[in-house]
Backbone as JSON Lines, residues from 0, in Angstrom:
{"i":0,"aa":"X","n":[-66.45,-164.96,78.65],"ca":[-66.31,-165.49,77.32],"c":[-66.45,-164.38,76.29]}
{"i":1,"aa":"X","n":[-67.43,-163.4,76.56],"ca":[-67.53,-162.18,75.33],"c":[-66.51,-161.41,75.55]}
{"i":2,"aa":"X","n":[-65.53,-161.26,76.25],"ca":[-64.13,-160.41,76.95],"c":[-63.27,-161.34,75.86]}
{"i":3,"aa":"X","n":[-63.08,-162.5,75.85],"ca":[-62.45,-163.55,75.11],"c":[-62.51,-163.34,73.32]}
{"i":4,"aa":"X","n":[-64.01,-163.48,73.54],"ca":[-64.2,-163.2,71.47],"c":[-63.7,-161.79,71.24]}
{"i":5,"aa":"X","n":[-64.26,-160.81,71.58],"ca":[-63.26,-159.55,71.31],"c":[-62.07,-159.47,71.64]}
{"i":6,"aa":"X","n":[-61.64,-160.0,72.35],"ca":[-59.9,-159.72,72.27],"c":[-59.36,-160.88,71.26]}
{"i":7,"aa":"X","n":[-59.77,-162.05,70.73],"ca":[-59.44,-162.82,69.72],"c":[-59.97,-163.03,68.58]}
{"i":8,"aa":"X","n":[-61.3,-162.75,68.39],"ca":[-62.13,-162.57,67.48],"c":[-62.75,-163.69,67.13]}
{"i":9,"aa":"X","n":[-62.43,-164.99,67.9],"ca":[-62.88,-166.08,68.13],"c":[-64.15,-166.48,68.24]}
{"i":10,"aa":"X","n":[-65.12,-167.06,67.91],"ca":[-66.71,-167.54,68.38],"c":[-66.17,-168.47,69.38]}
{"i":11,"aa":"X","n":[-67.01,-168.78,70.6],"ca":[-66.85,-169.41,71.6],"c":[-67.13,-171.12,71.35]}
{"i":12,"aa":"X","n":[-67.99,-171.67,70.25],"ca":[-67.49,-172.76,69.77],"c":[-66.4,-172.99,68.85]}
{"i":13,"aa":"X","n":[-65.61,-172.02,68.42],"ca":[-64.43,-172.18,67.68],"c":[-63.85,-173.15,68.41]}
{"i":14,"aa":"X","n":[-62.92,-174.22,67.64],"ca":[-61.69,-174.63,68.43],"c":[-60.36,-174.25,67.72]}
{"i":15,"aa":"X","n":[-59.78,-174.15,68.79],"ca":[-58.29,-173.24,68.97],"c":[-57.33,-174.0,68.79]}
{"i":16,"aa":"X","n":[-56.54,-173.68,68.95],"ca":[-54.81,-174.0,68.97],"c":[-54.92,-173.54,70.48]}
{"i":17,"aa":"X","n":[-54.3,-174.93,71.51],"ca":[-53.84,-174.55,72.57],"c":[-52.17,-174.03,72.97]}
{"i":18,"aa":"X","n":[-51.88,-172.35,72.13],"ca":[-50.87,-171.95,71.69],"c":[-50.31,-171.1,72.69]}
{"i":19,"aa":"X","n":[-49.06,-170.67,72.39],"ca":[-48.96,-169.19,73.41],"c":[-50.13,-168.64,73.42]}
{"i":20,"aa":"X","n":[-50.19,-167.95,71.89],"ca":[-51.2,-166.52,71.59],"c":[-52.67,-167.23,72.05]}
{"i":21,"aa":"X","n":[-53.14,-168.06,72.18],"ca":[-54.24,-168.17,72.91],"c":[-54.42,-168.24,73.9]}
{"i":22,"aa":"X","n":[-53.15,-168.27,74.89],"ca":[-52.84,-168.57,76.21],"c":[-52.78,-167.06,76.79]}
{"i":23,"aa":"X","n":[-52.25,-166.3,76.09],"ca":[-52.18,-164.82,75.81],"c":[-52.68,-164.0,76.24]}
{"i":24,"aa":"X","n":[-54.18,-164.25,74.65],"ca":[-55.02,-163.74,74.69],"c":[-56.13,-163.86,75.74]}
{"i":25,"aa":"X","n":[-56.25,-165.33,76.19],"ca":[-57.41,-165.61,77.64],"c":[-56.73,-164.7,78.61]}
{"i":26,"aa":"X","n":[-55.86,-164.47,78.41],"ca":[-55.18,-164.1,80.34],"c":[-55.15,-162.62,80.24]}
{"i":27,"aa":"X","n":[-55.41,-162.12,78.81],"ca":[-55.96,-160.51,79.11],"c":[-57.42,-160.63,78.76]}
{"i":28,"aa":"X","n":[-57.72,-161.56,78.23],"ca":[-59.5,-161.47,78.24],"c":[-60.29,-161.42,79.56]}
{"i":29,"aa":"X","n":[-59.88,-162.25,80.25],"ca":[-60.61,-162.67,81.6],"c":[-60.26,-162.19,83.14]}
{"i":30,"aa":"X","n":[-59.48,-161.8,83.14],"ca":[-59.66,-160.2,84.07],"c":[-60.84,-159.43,84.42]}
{"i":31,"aa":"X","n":[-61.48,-159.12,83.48],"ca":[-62.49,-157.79,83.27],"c":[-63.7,-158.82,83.79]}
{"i":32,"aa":"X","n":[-63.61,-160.3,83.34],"ca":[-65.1,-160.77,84.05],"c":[-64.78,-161.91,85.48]}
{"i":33,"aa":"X","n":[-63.21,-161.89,86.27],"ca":[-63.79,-162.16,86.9],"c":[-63.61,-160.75,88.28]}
{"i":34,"aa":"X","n":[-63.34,-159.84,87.83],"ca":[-63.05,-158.51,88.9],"c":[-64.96,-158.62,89.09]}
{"i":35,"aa":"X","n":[-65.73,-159.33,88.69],"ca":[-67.6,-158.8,89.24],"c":[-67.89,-159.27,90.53]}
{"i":36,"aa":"X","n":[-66.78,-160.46,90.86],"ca":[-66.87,-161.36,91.82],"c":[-66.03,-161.07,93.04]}
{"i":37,"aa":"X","n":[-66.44,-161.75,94.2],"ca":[-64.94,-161.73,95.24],"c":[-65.22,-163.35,95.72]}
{"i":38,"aa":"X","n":[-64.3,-163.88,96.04],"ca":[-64.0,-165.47,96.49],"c":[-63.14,-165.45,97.62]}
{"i":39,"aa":"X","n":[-63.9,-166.87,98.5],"ca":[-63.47,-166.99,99.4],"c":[-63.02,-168.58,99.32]}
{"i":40,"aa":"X","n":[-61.94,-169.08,99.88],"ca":[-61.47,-170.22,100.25],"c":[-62.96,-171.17,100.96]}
{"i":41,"aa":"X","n":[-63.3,-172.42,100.12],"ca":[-63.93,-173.18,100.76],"c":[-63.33,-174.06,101.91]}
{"i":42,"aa":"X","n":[-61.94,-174.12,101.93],"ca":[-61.41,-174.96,103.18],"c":[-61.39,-174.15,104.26]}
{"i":43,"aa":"X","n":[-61.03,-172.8,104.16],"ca":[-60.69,-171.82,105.16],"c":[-61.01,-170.7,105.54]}
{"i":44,"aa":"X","n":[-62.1,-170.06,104.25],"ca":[-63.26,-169.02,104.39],"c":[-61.96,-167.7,104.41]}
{"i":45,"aa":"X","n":[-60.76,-167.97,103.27],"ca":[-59.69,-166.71,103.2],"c":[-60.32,-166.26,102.24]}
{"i":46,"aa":"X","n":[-60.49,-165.28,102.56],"ca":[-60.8,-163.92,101.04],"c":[-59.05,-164.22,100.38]}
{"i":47,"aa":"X","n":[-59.9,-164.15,98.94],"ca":[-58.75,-164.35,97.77],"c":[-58.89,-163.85,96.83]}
{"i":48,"aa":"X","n":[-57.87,-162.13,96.29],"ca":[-58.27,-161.55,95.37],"c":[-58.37,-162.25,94.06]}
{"i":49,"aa":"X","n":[-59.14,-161.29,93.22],"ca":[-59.53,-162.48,92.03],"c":[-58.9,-162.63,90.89]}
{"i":50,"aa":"X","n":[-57.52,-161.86,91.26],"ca":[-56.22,-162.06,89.87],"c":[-55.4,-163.21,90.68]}
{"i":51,"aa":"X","n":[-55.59,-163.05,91.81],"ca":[-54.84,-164.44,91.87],"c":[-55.39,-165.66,92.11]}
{"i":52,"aa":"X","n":[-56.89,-165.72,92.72],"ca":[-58.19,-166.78,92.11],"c":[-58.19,-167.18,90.06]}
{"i":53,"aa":"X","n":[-57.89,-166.1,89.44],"ca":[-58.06,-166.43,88.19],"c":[-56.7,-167.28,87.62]}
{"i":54,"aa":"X","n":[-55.54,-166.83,88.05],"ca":[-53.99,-167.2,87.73],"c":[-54.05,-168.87,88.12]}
{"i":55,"aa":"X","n":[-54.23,-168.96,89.68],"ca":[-54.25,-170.09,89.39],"c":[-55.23,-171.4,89.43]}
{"i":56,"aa":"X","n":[-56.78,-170.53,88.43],"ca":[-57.54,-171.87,87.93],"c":[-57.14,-171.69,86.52]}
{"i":57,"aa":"X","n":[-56.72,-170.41,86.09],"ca":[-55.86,-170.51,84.91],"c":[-54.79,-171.77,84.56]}
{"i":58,"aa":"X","n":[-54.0,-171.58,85.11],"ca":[-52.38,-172.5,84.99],"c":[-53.17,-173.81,85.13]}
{"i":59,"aa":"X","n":[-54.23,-174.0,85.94],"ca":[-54.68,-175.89,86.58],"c":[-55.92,-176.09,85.25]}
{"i":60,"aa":"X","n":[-56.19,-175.69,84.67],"ca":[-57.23,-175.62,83.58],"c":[-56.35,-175.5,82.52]}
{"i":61,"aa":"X","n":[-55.89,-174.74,81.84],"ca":[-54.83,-175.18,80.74],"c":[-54.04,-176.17,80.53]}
{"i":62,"aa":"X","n":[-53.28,-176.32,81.91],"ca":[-52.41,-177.99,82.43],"c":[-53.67,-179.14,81.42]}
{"i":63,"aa":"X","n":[-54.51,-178.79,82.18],"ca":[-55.24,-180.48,82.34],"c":[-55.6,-180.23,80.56]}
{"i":64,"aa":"X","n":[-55.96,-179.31,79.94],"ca":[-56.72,-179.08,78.37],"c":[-55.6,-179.24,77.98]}
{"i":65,"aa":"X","n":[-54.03,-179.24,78.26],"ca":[-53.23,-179.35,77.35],"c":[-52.9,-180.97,77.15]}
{"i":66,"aa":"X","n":[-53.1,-181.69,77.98],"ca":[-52.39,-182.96,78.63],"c":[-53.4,-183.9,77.98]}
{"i":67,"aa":"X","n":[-54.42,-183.4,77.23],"ca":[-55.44,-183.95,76.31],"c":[-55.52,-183.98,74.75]}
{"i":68,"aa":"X","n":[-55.18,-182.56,74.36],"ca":[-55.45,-182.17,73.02],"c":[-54.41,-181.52,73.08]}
{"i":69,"aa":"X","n":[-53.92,-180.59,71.58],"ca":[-53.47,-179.31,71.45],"c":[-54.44,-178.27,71.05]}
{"i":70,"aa":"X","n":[-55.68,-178.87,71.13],"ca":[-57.03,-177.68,70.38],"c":[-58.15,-178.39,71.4]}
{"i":71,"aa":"X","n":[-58.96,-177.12,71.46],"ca":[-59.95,-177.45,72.77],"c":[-61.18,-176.08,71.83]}
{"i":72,"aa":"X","n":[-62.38,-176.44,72.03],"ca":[-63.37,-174.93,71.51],"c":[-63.11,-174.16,72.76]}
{"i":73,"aa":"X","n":[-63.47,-173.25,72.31],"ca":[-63.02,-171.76,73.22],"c":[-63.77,-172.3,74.44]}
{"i":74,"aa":"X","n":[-65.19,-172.53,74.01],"ca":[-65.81,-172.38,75.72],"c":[-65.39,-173.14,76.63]}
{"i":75,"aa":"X","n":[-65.0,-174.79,75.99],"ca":[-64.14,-175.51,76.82],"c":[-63.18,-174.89,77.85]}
{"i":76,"aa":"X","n":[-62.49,-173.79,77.35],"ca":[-60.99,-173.37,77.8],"c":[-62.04,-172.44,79.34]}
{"i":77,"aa":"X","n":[-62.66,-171.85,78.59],"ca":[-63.55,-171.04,79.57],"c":[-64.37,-171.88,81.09]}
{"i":78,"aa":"X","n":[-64.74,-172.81,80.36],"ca":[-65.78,-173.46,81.14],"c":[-65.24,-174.05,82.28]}
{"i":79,"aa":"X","n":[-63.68,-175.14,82.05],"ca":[-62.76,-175.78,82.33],"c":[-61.68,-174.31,83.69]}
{"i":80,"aa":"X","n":[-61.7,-173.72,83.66],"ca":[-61.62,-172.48,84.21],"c":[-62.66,-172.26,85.61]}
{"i":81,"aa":"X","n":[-63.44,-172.14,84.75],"ca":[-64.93,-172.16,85.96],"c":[-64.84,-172.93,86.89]}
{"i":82,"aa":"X","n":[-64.61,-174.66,86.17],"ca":[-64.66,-175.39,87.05],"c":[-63.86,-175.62,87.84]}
{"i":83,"aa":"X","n":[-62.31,-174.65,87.71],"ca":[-61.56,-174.8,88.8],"c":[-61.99,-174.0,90.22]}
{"i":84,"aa":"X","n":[-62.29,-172.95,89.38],"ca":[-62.86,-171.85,90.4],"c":[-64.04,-172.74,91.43]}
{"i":85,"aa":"X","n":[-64.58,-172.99,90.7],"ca":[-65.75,-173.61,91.57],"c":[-65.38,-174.39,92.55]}
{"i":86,"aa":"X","n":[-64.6,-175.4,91.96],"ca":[-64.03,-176.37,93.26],"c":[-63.21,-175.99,94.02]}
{"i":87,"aa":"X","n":[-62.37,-174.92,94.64],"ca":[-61.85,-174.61,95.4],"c":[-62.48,-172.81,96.25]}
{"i":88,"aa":"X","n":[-63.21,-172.86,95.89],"ca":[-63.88,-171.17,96.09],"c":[-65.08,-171.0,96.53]}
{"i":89,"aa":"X","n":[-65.7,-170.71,97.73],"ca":[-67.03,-169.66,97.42],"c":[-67.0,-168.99,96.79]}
{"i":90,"aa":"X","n":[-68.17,-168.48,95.85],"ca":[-68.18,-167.06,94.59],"c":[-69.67,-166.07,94.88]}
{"i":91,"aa":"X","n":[-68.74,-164.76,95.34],"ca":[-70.69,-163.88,95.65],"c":[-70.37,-162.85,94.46]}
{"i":92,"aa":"X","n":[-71.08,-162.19,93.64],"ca":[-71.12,-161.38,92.7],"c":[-71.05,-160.07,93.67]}
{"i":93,"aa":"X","n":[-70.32,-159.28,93.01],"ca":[-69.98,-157.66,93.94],"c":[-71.06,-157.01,93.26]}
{"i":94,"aa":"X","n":[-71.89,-156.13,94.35],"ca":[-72.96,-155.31,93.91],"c":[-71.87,-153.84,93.87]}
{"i":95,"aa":"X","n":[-72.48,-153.98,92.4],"ca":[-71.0,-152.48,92.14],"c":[-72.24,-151.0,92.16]}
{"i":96,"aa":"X","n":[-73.62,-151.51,92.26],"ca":[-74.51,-150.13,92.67],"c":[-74.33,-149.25,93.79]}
{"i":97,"aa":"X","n":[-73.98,-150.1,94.76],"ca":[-73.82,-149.79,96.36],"c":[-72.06,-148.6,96.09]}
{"i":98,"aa":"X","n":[-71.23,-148.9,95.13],"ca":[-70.18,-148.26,95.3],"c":[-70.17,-146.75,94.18]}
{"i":99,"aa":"X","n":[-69.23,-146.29,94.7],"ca":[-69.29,-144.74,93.88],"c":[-68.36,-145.26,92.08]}
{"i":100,"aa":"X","n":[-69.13,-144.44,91.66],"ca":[-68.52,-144.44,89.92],"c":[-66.6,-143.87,90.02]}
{"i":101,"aa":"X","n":[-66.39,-144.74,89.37],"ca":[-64.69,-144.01,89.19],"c":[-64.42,-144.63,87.65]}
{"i":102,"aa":"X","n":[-63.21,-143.84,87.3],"ca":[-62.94,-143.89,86.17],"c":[-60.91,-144.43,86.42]}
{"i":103,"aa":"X","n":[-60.87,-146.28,85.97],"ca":[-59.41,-145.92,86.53],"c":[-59.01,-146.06,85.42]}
{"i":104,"aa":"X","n":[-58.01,-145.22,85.46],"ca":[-56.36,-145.38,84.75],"c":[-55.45,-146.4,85.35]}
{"i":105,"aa":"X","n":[-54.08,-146.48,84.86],"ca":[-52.86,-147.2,84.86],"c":[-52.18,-146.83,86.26]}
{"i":106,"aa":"X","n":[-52.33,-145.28,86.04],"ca":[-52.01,-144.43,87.24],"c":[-52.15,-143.99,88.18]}
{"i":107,"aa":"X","n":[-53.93,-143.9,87.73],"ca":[-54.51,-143.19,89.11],"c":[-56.12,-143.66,88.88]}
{"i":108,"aa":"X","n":[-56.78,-142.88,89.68],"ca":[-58.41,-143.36,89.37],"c":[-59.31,-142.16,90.05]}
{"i":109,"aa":"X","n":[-60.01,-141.34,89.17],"ca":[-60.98,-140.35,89.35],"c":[-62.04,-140.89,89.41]}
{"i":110,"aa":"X","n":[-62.57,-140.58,90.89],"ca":[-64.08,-140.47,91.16],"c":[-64.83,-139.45,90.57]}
{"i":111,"aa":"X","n":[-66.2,-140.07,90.18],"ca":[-67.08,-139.32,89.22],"c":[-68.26,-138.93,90.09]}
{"i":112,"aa":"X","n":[-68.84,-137.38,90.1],"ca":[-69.43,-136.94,91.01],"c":[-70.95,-137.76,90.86]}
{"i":113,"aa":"X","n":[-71.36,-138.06,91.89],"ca":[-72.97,-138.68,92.01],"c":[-73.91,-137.75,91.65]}
């Protein structure tokens, strides 16, 4: 959600326009928080990277907020998200201590000496 207010400038009880540009803006906001995680299929225990875990509780969470309102408060959009994730996913938080520091680019990605 704080990935969300800075890229829109939005407060998380704001309510929105369920628009392109808000549709937009979530789908480059929320990347960055759910890469902390890795998920696994609760029917089938498949590891499922988490741009395509996010894409589609994305698309099934917007569907259902659109098919209601055209304006929803931000956290709704967020929360409604979650709860897709939740119902179809195990979720373990990645311990990013255990891994080495890197710095990525577009292009490439430099490891940073320990």
């Amino acid at each position: 959600m704080v990935s969300y207010e800075r890229a829109s400038g939005e407060g998380r009880f704001n309510e929105v326009n369920l628009n392109q540009s808000t549709k937009d803006k979530l789908e480059r906001s929320l990347p960055s928080e759910i890469s902390k995680y890795s998920f696994s299929r609760k029917d089938s225990g498949t590891t499922v990277p988490p741009t395509e875990v996010l894409e589609e509780a994305f698309i099934r969470a917007w569907q259902l907020l659109k098919s209601k309102s055209d304006f929803a408060k931000a956290i709704y959009i967020t929360e409604a998200v979650v709860s897709q994730i939740e119902e179809r996913y195990d979720i373990k938080t990645i311990d990013r201590r255990s891994q080495p520091a890197v710095i990525q680019f577009p292009t490439h990605t430099i490891p940073l000496a320990s």
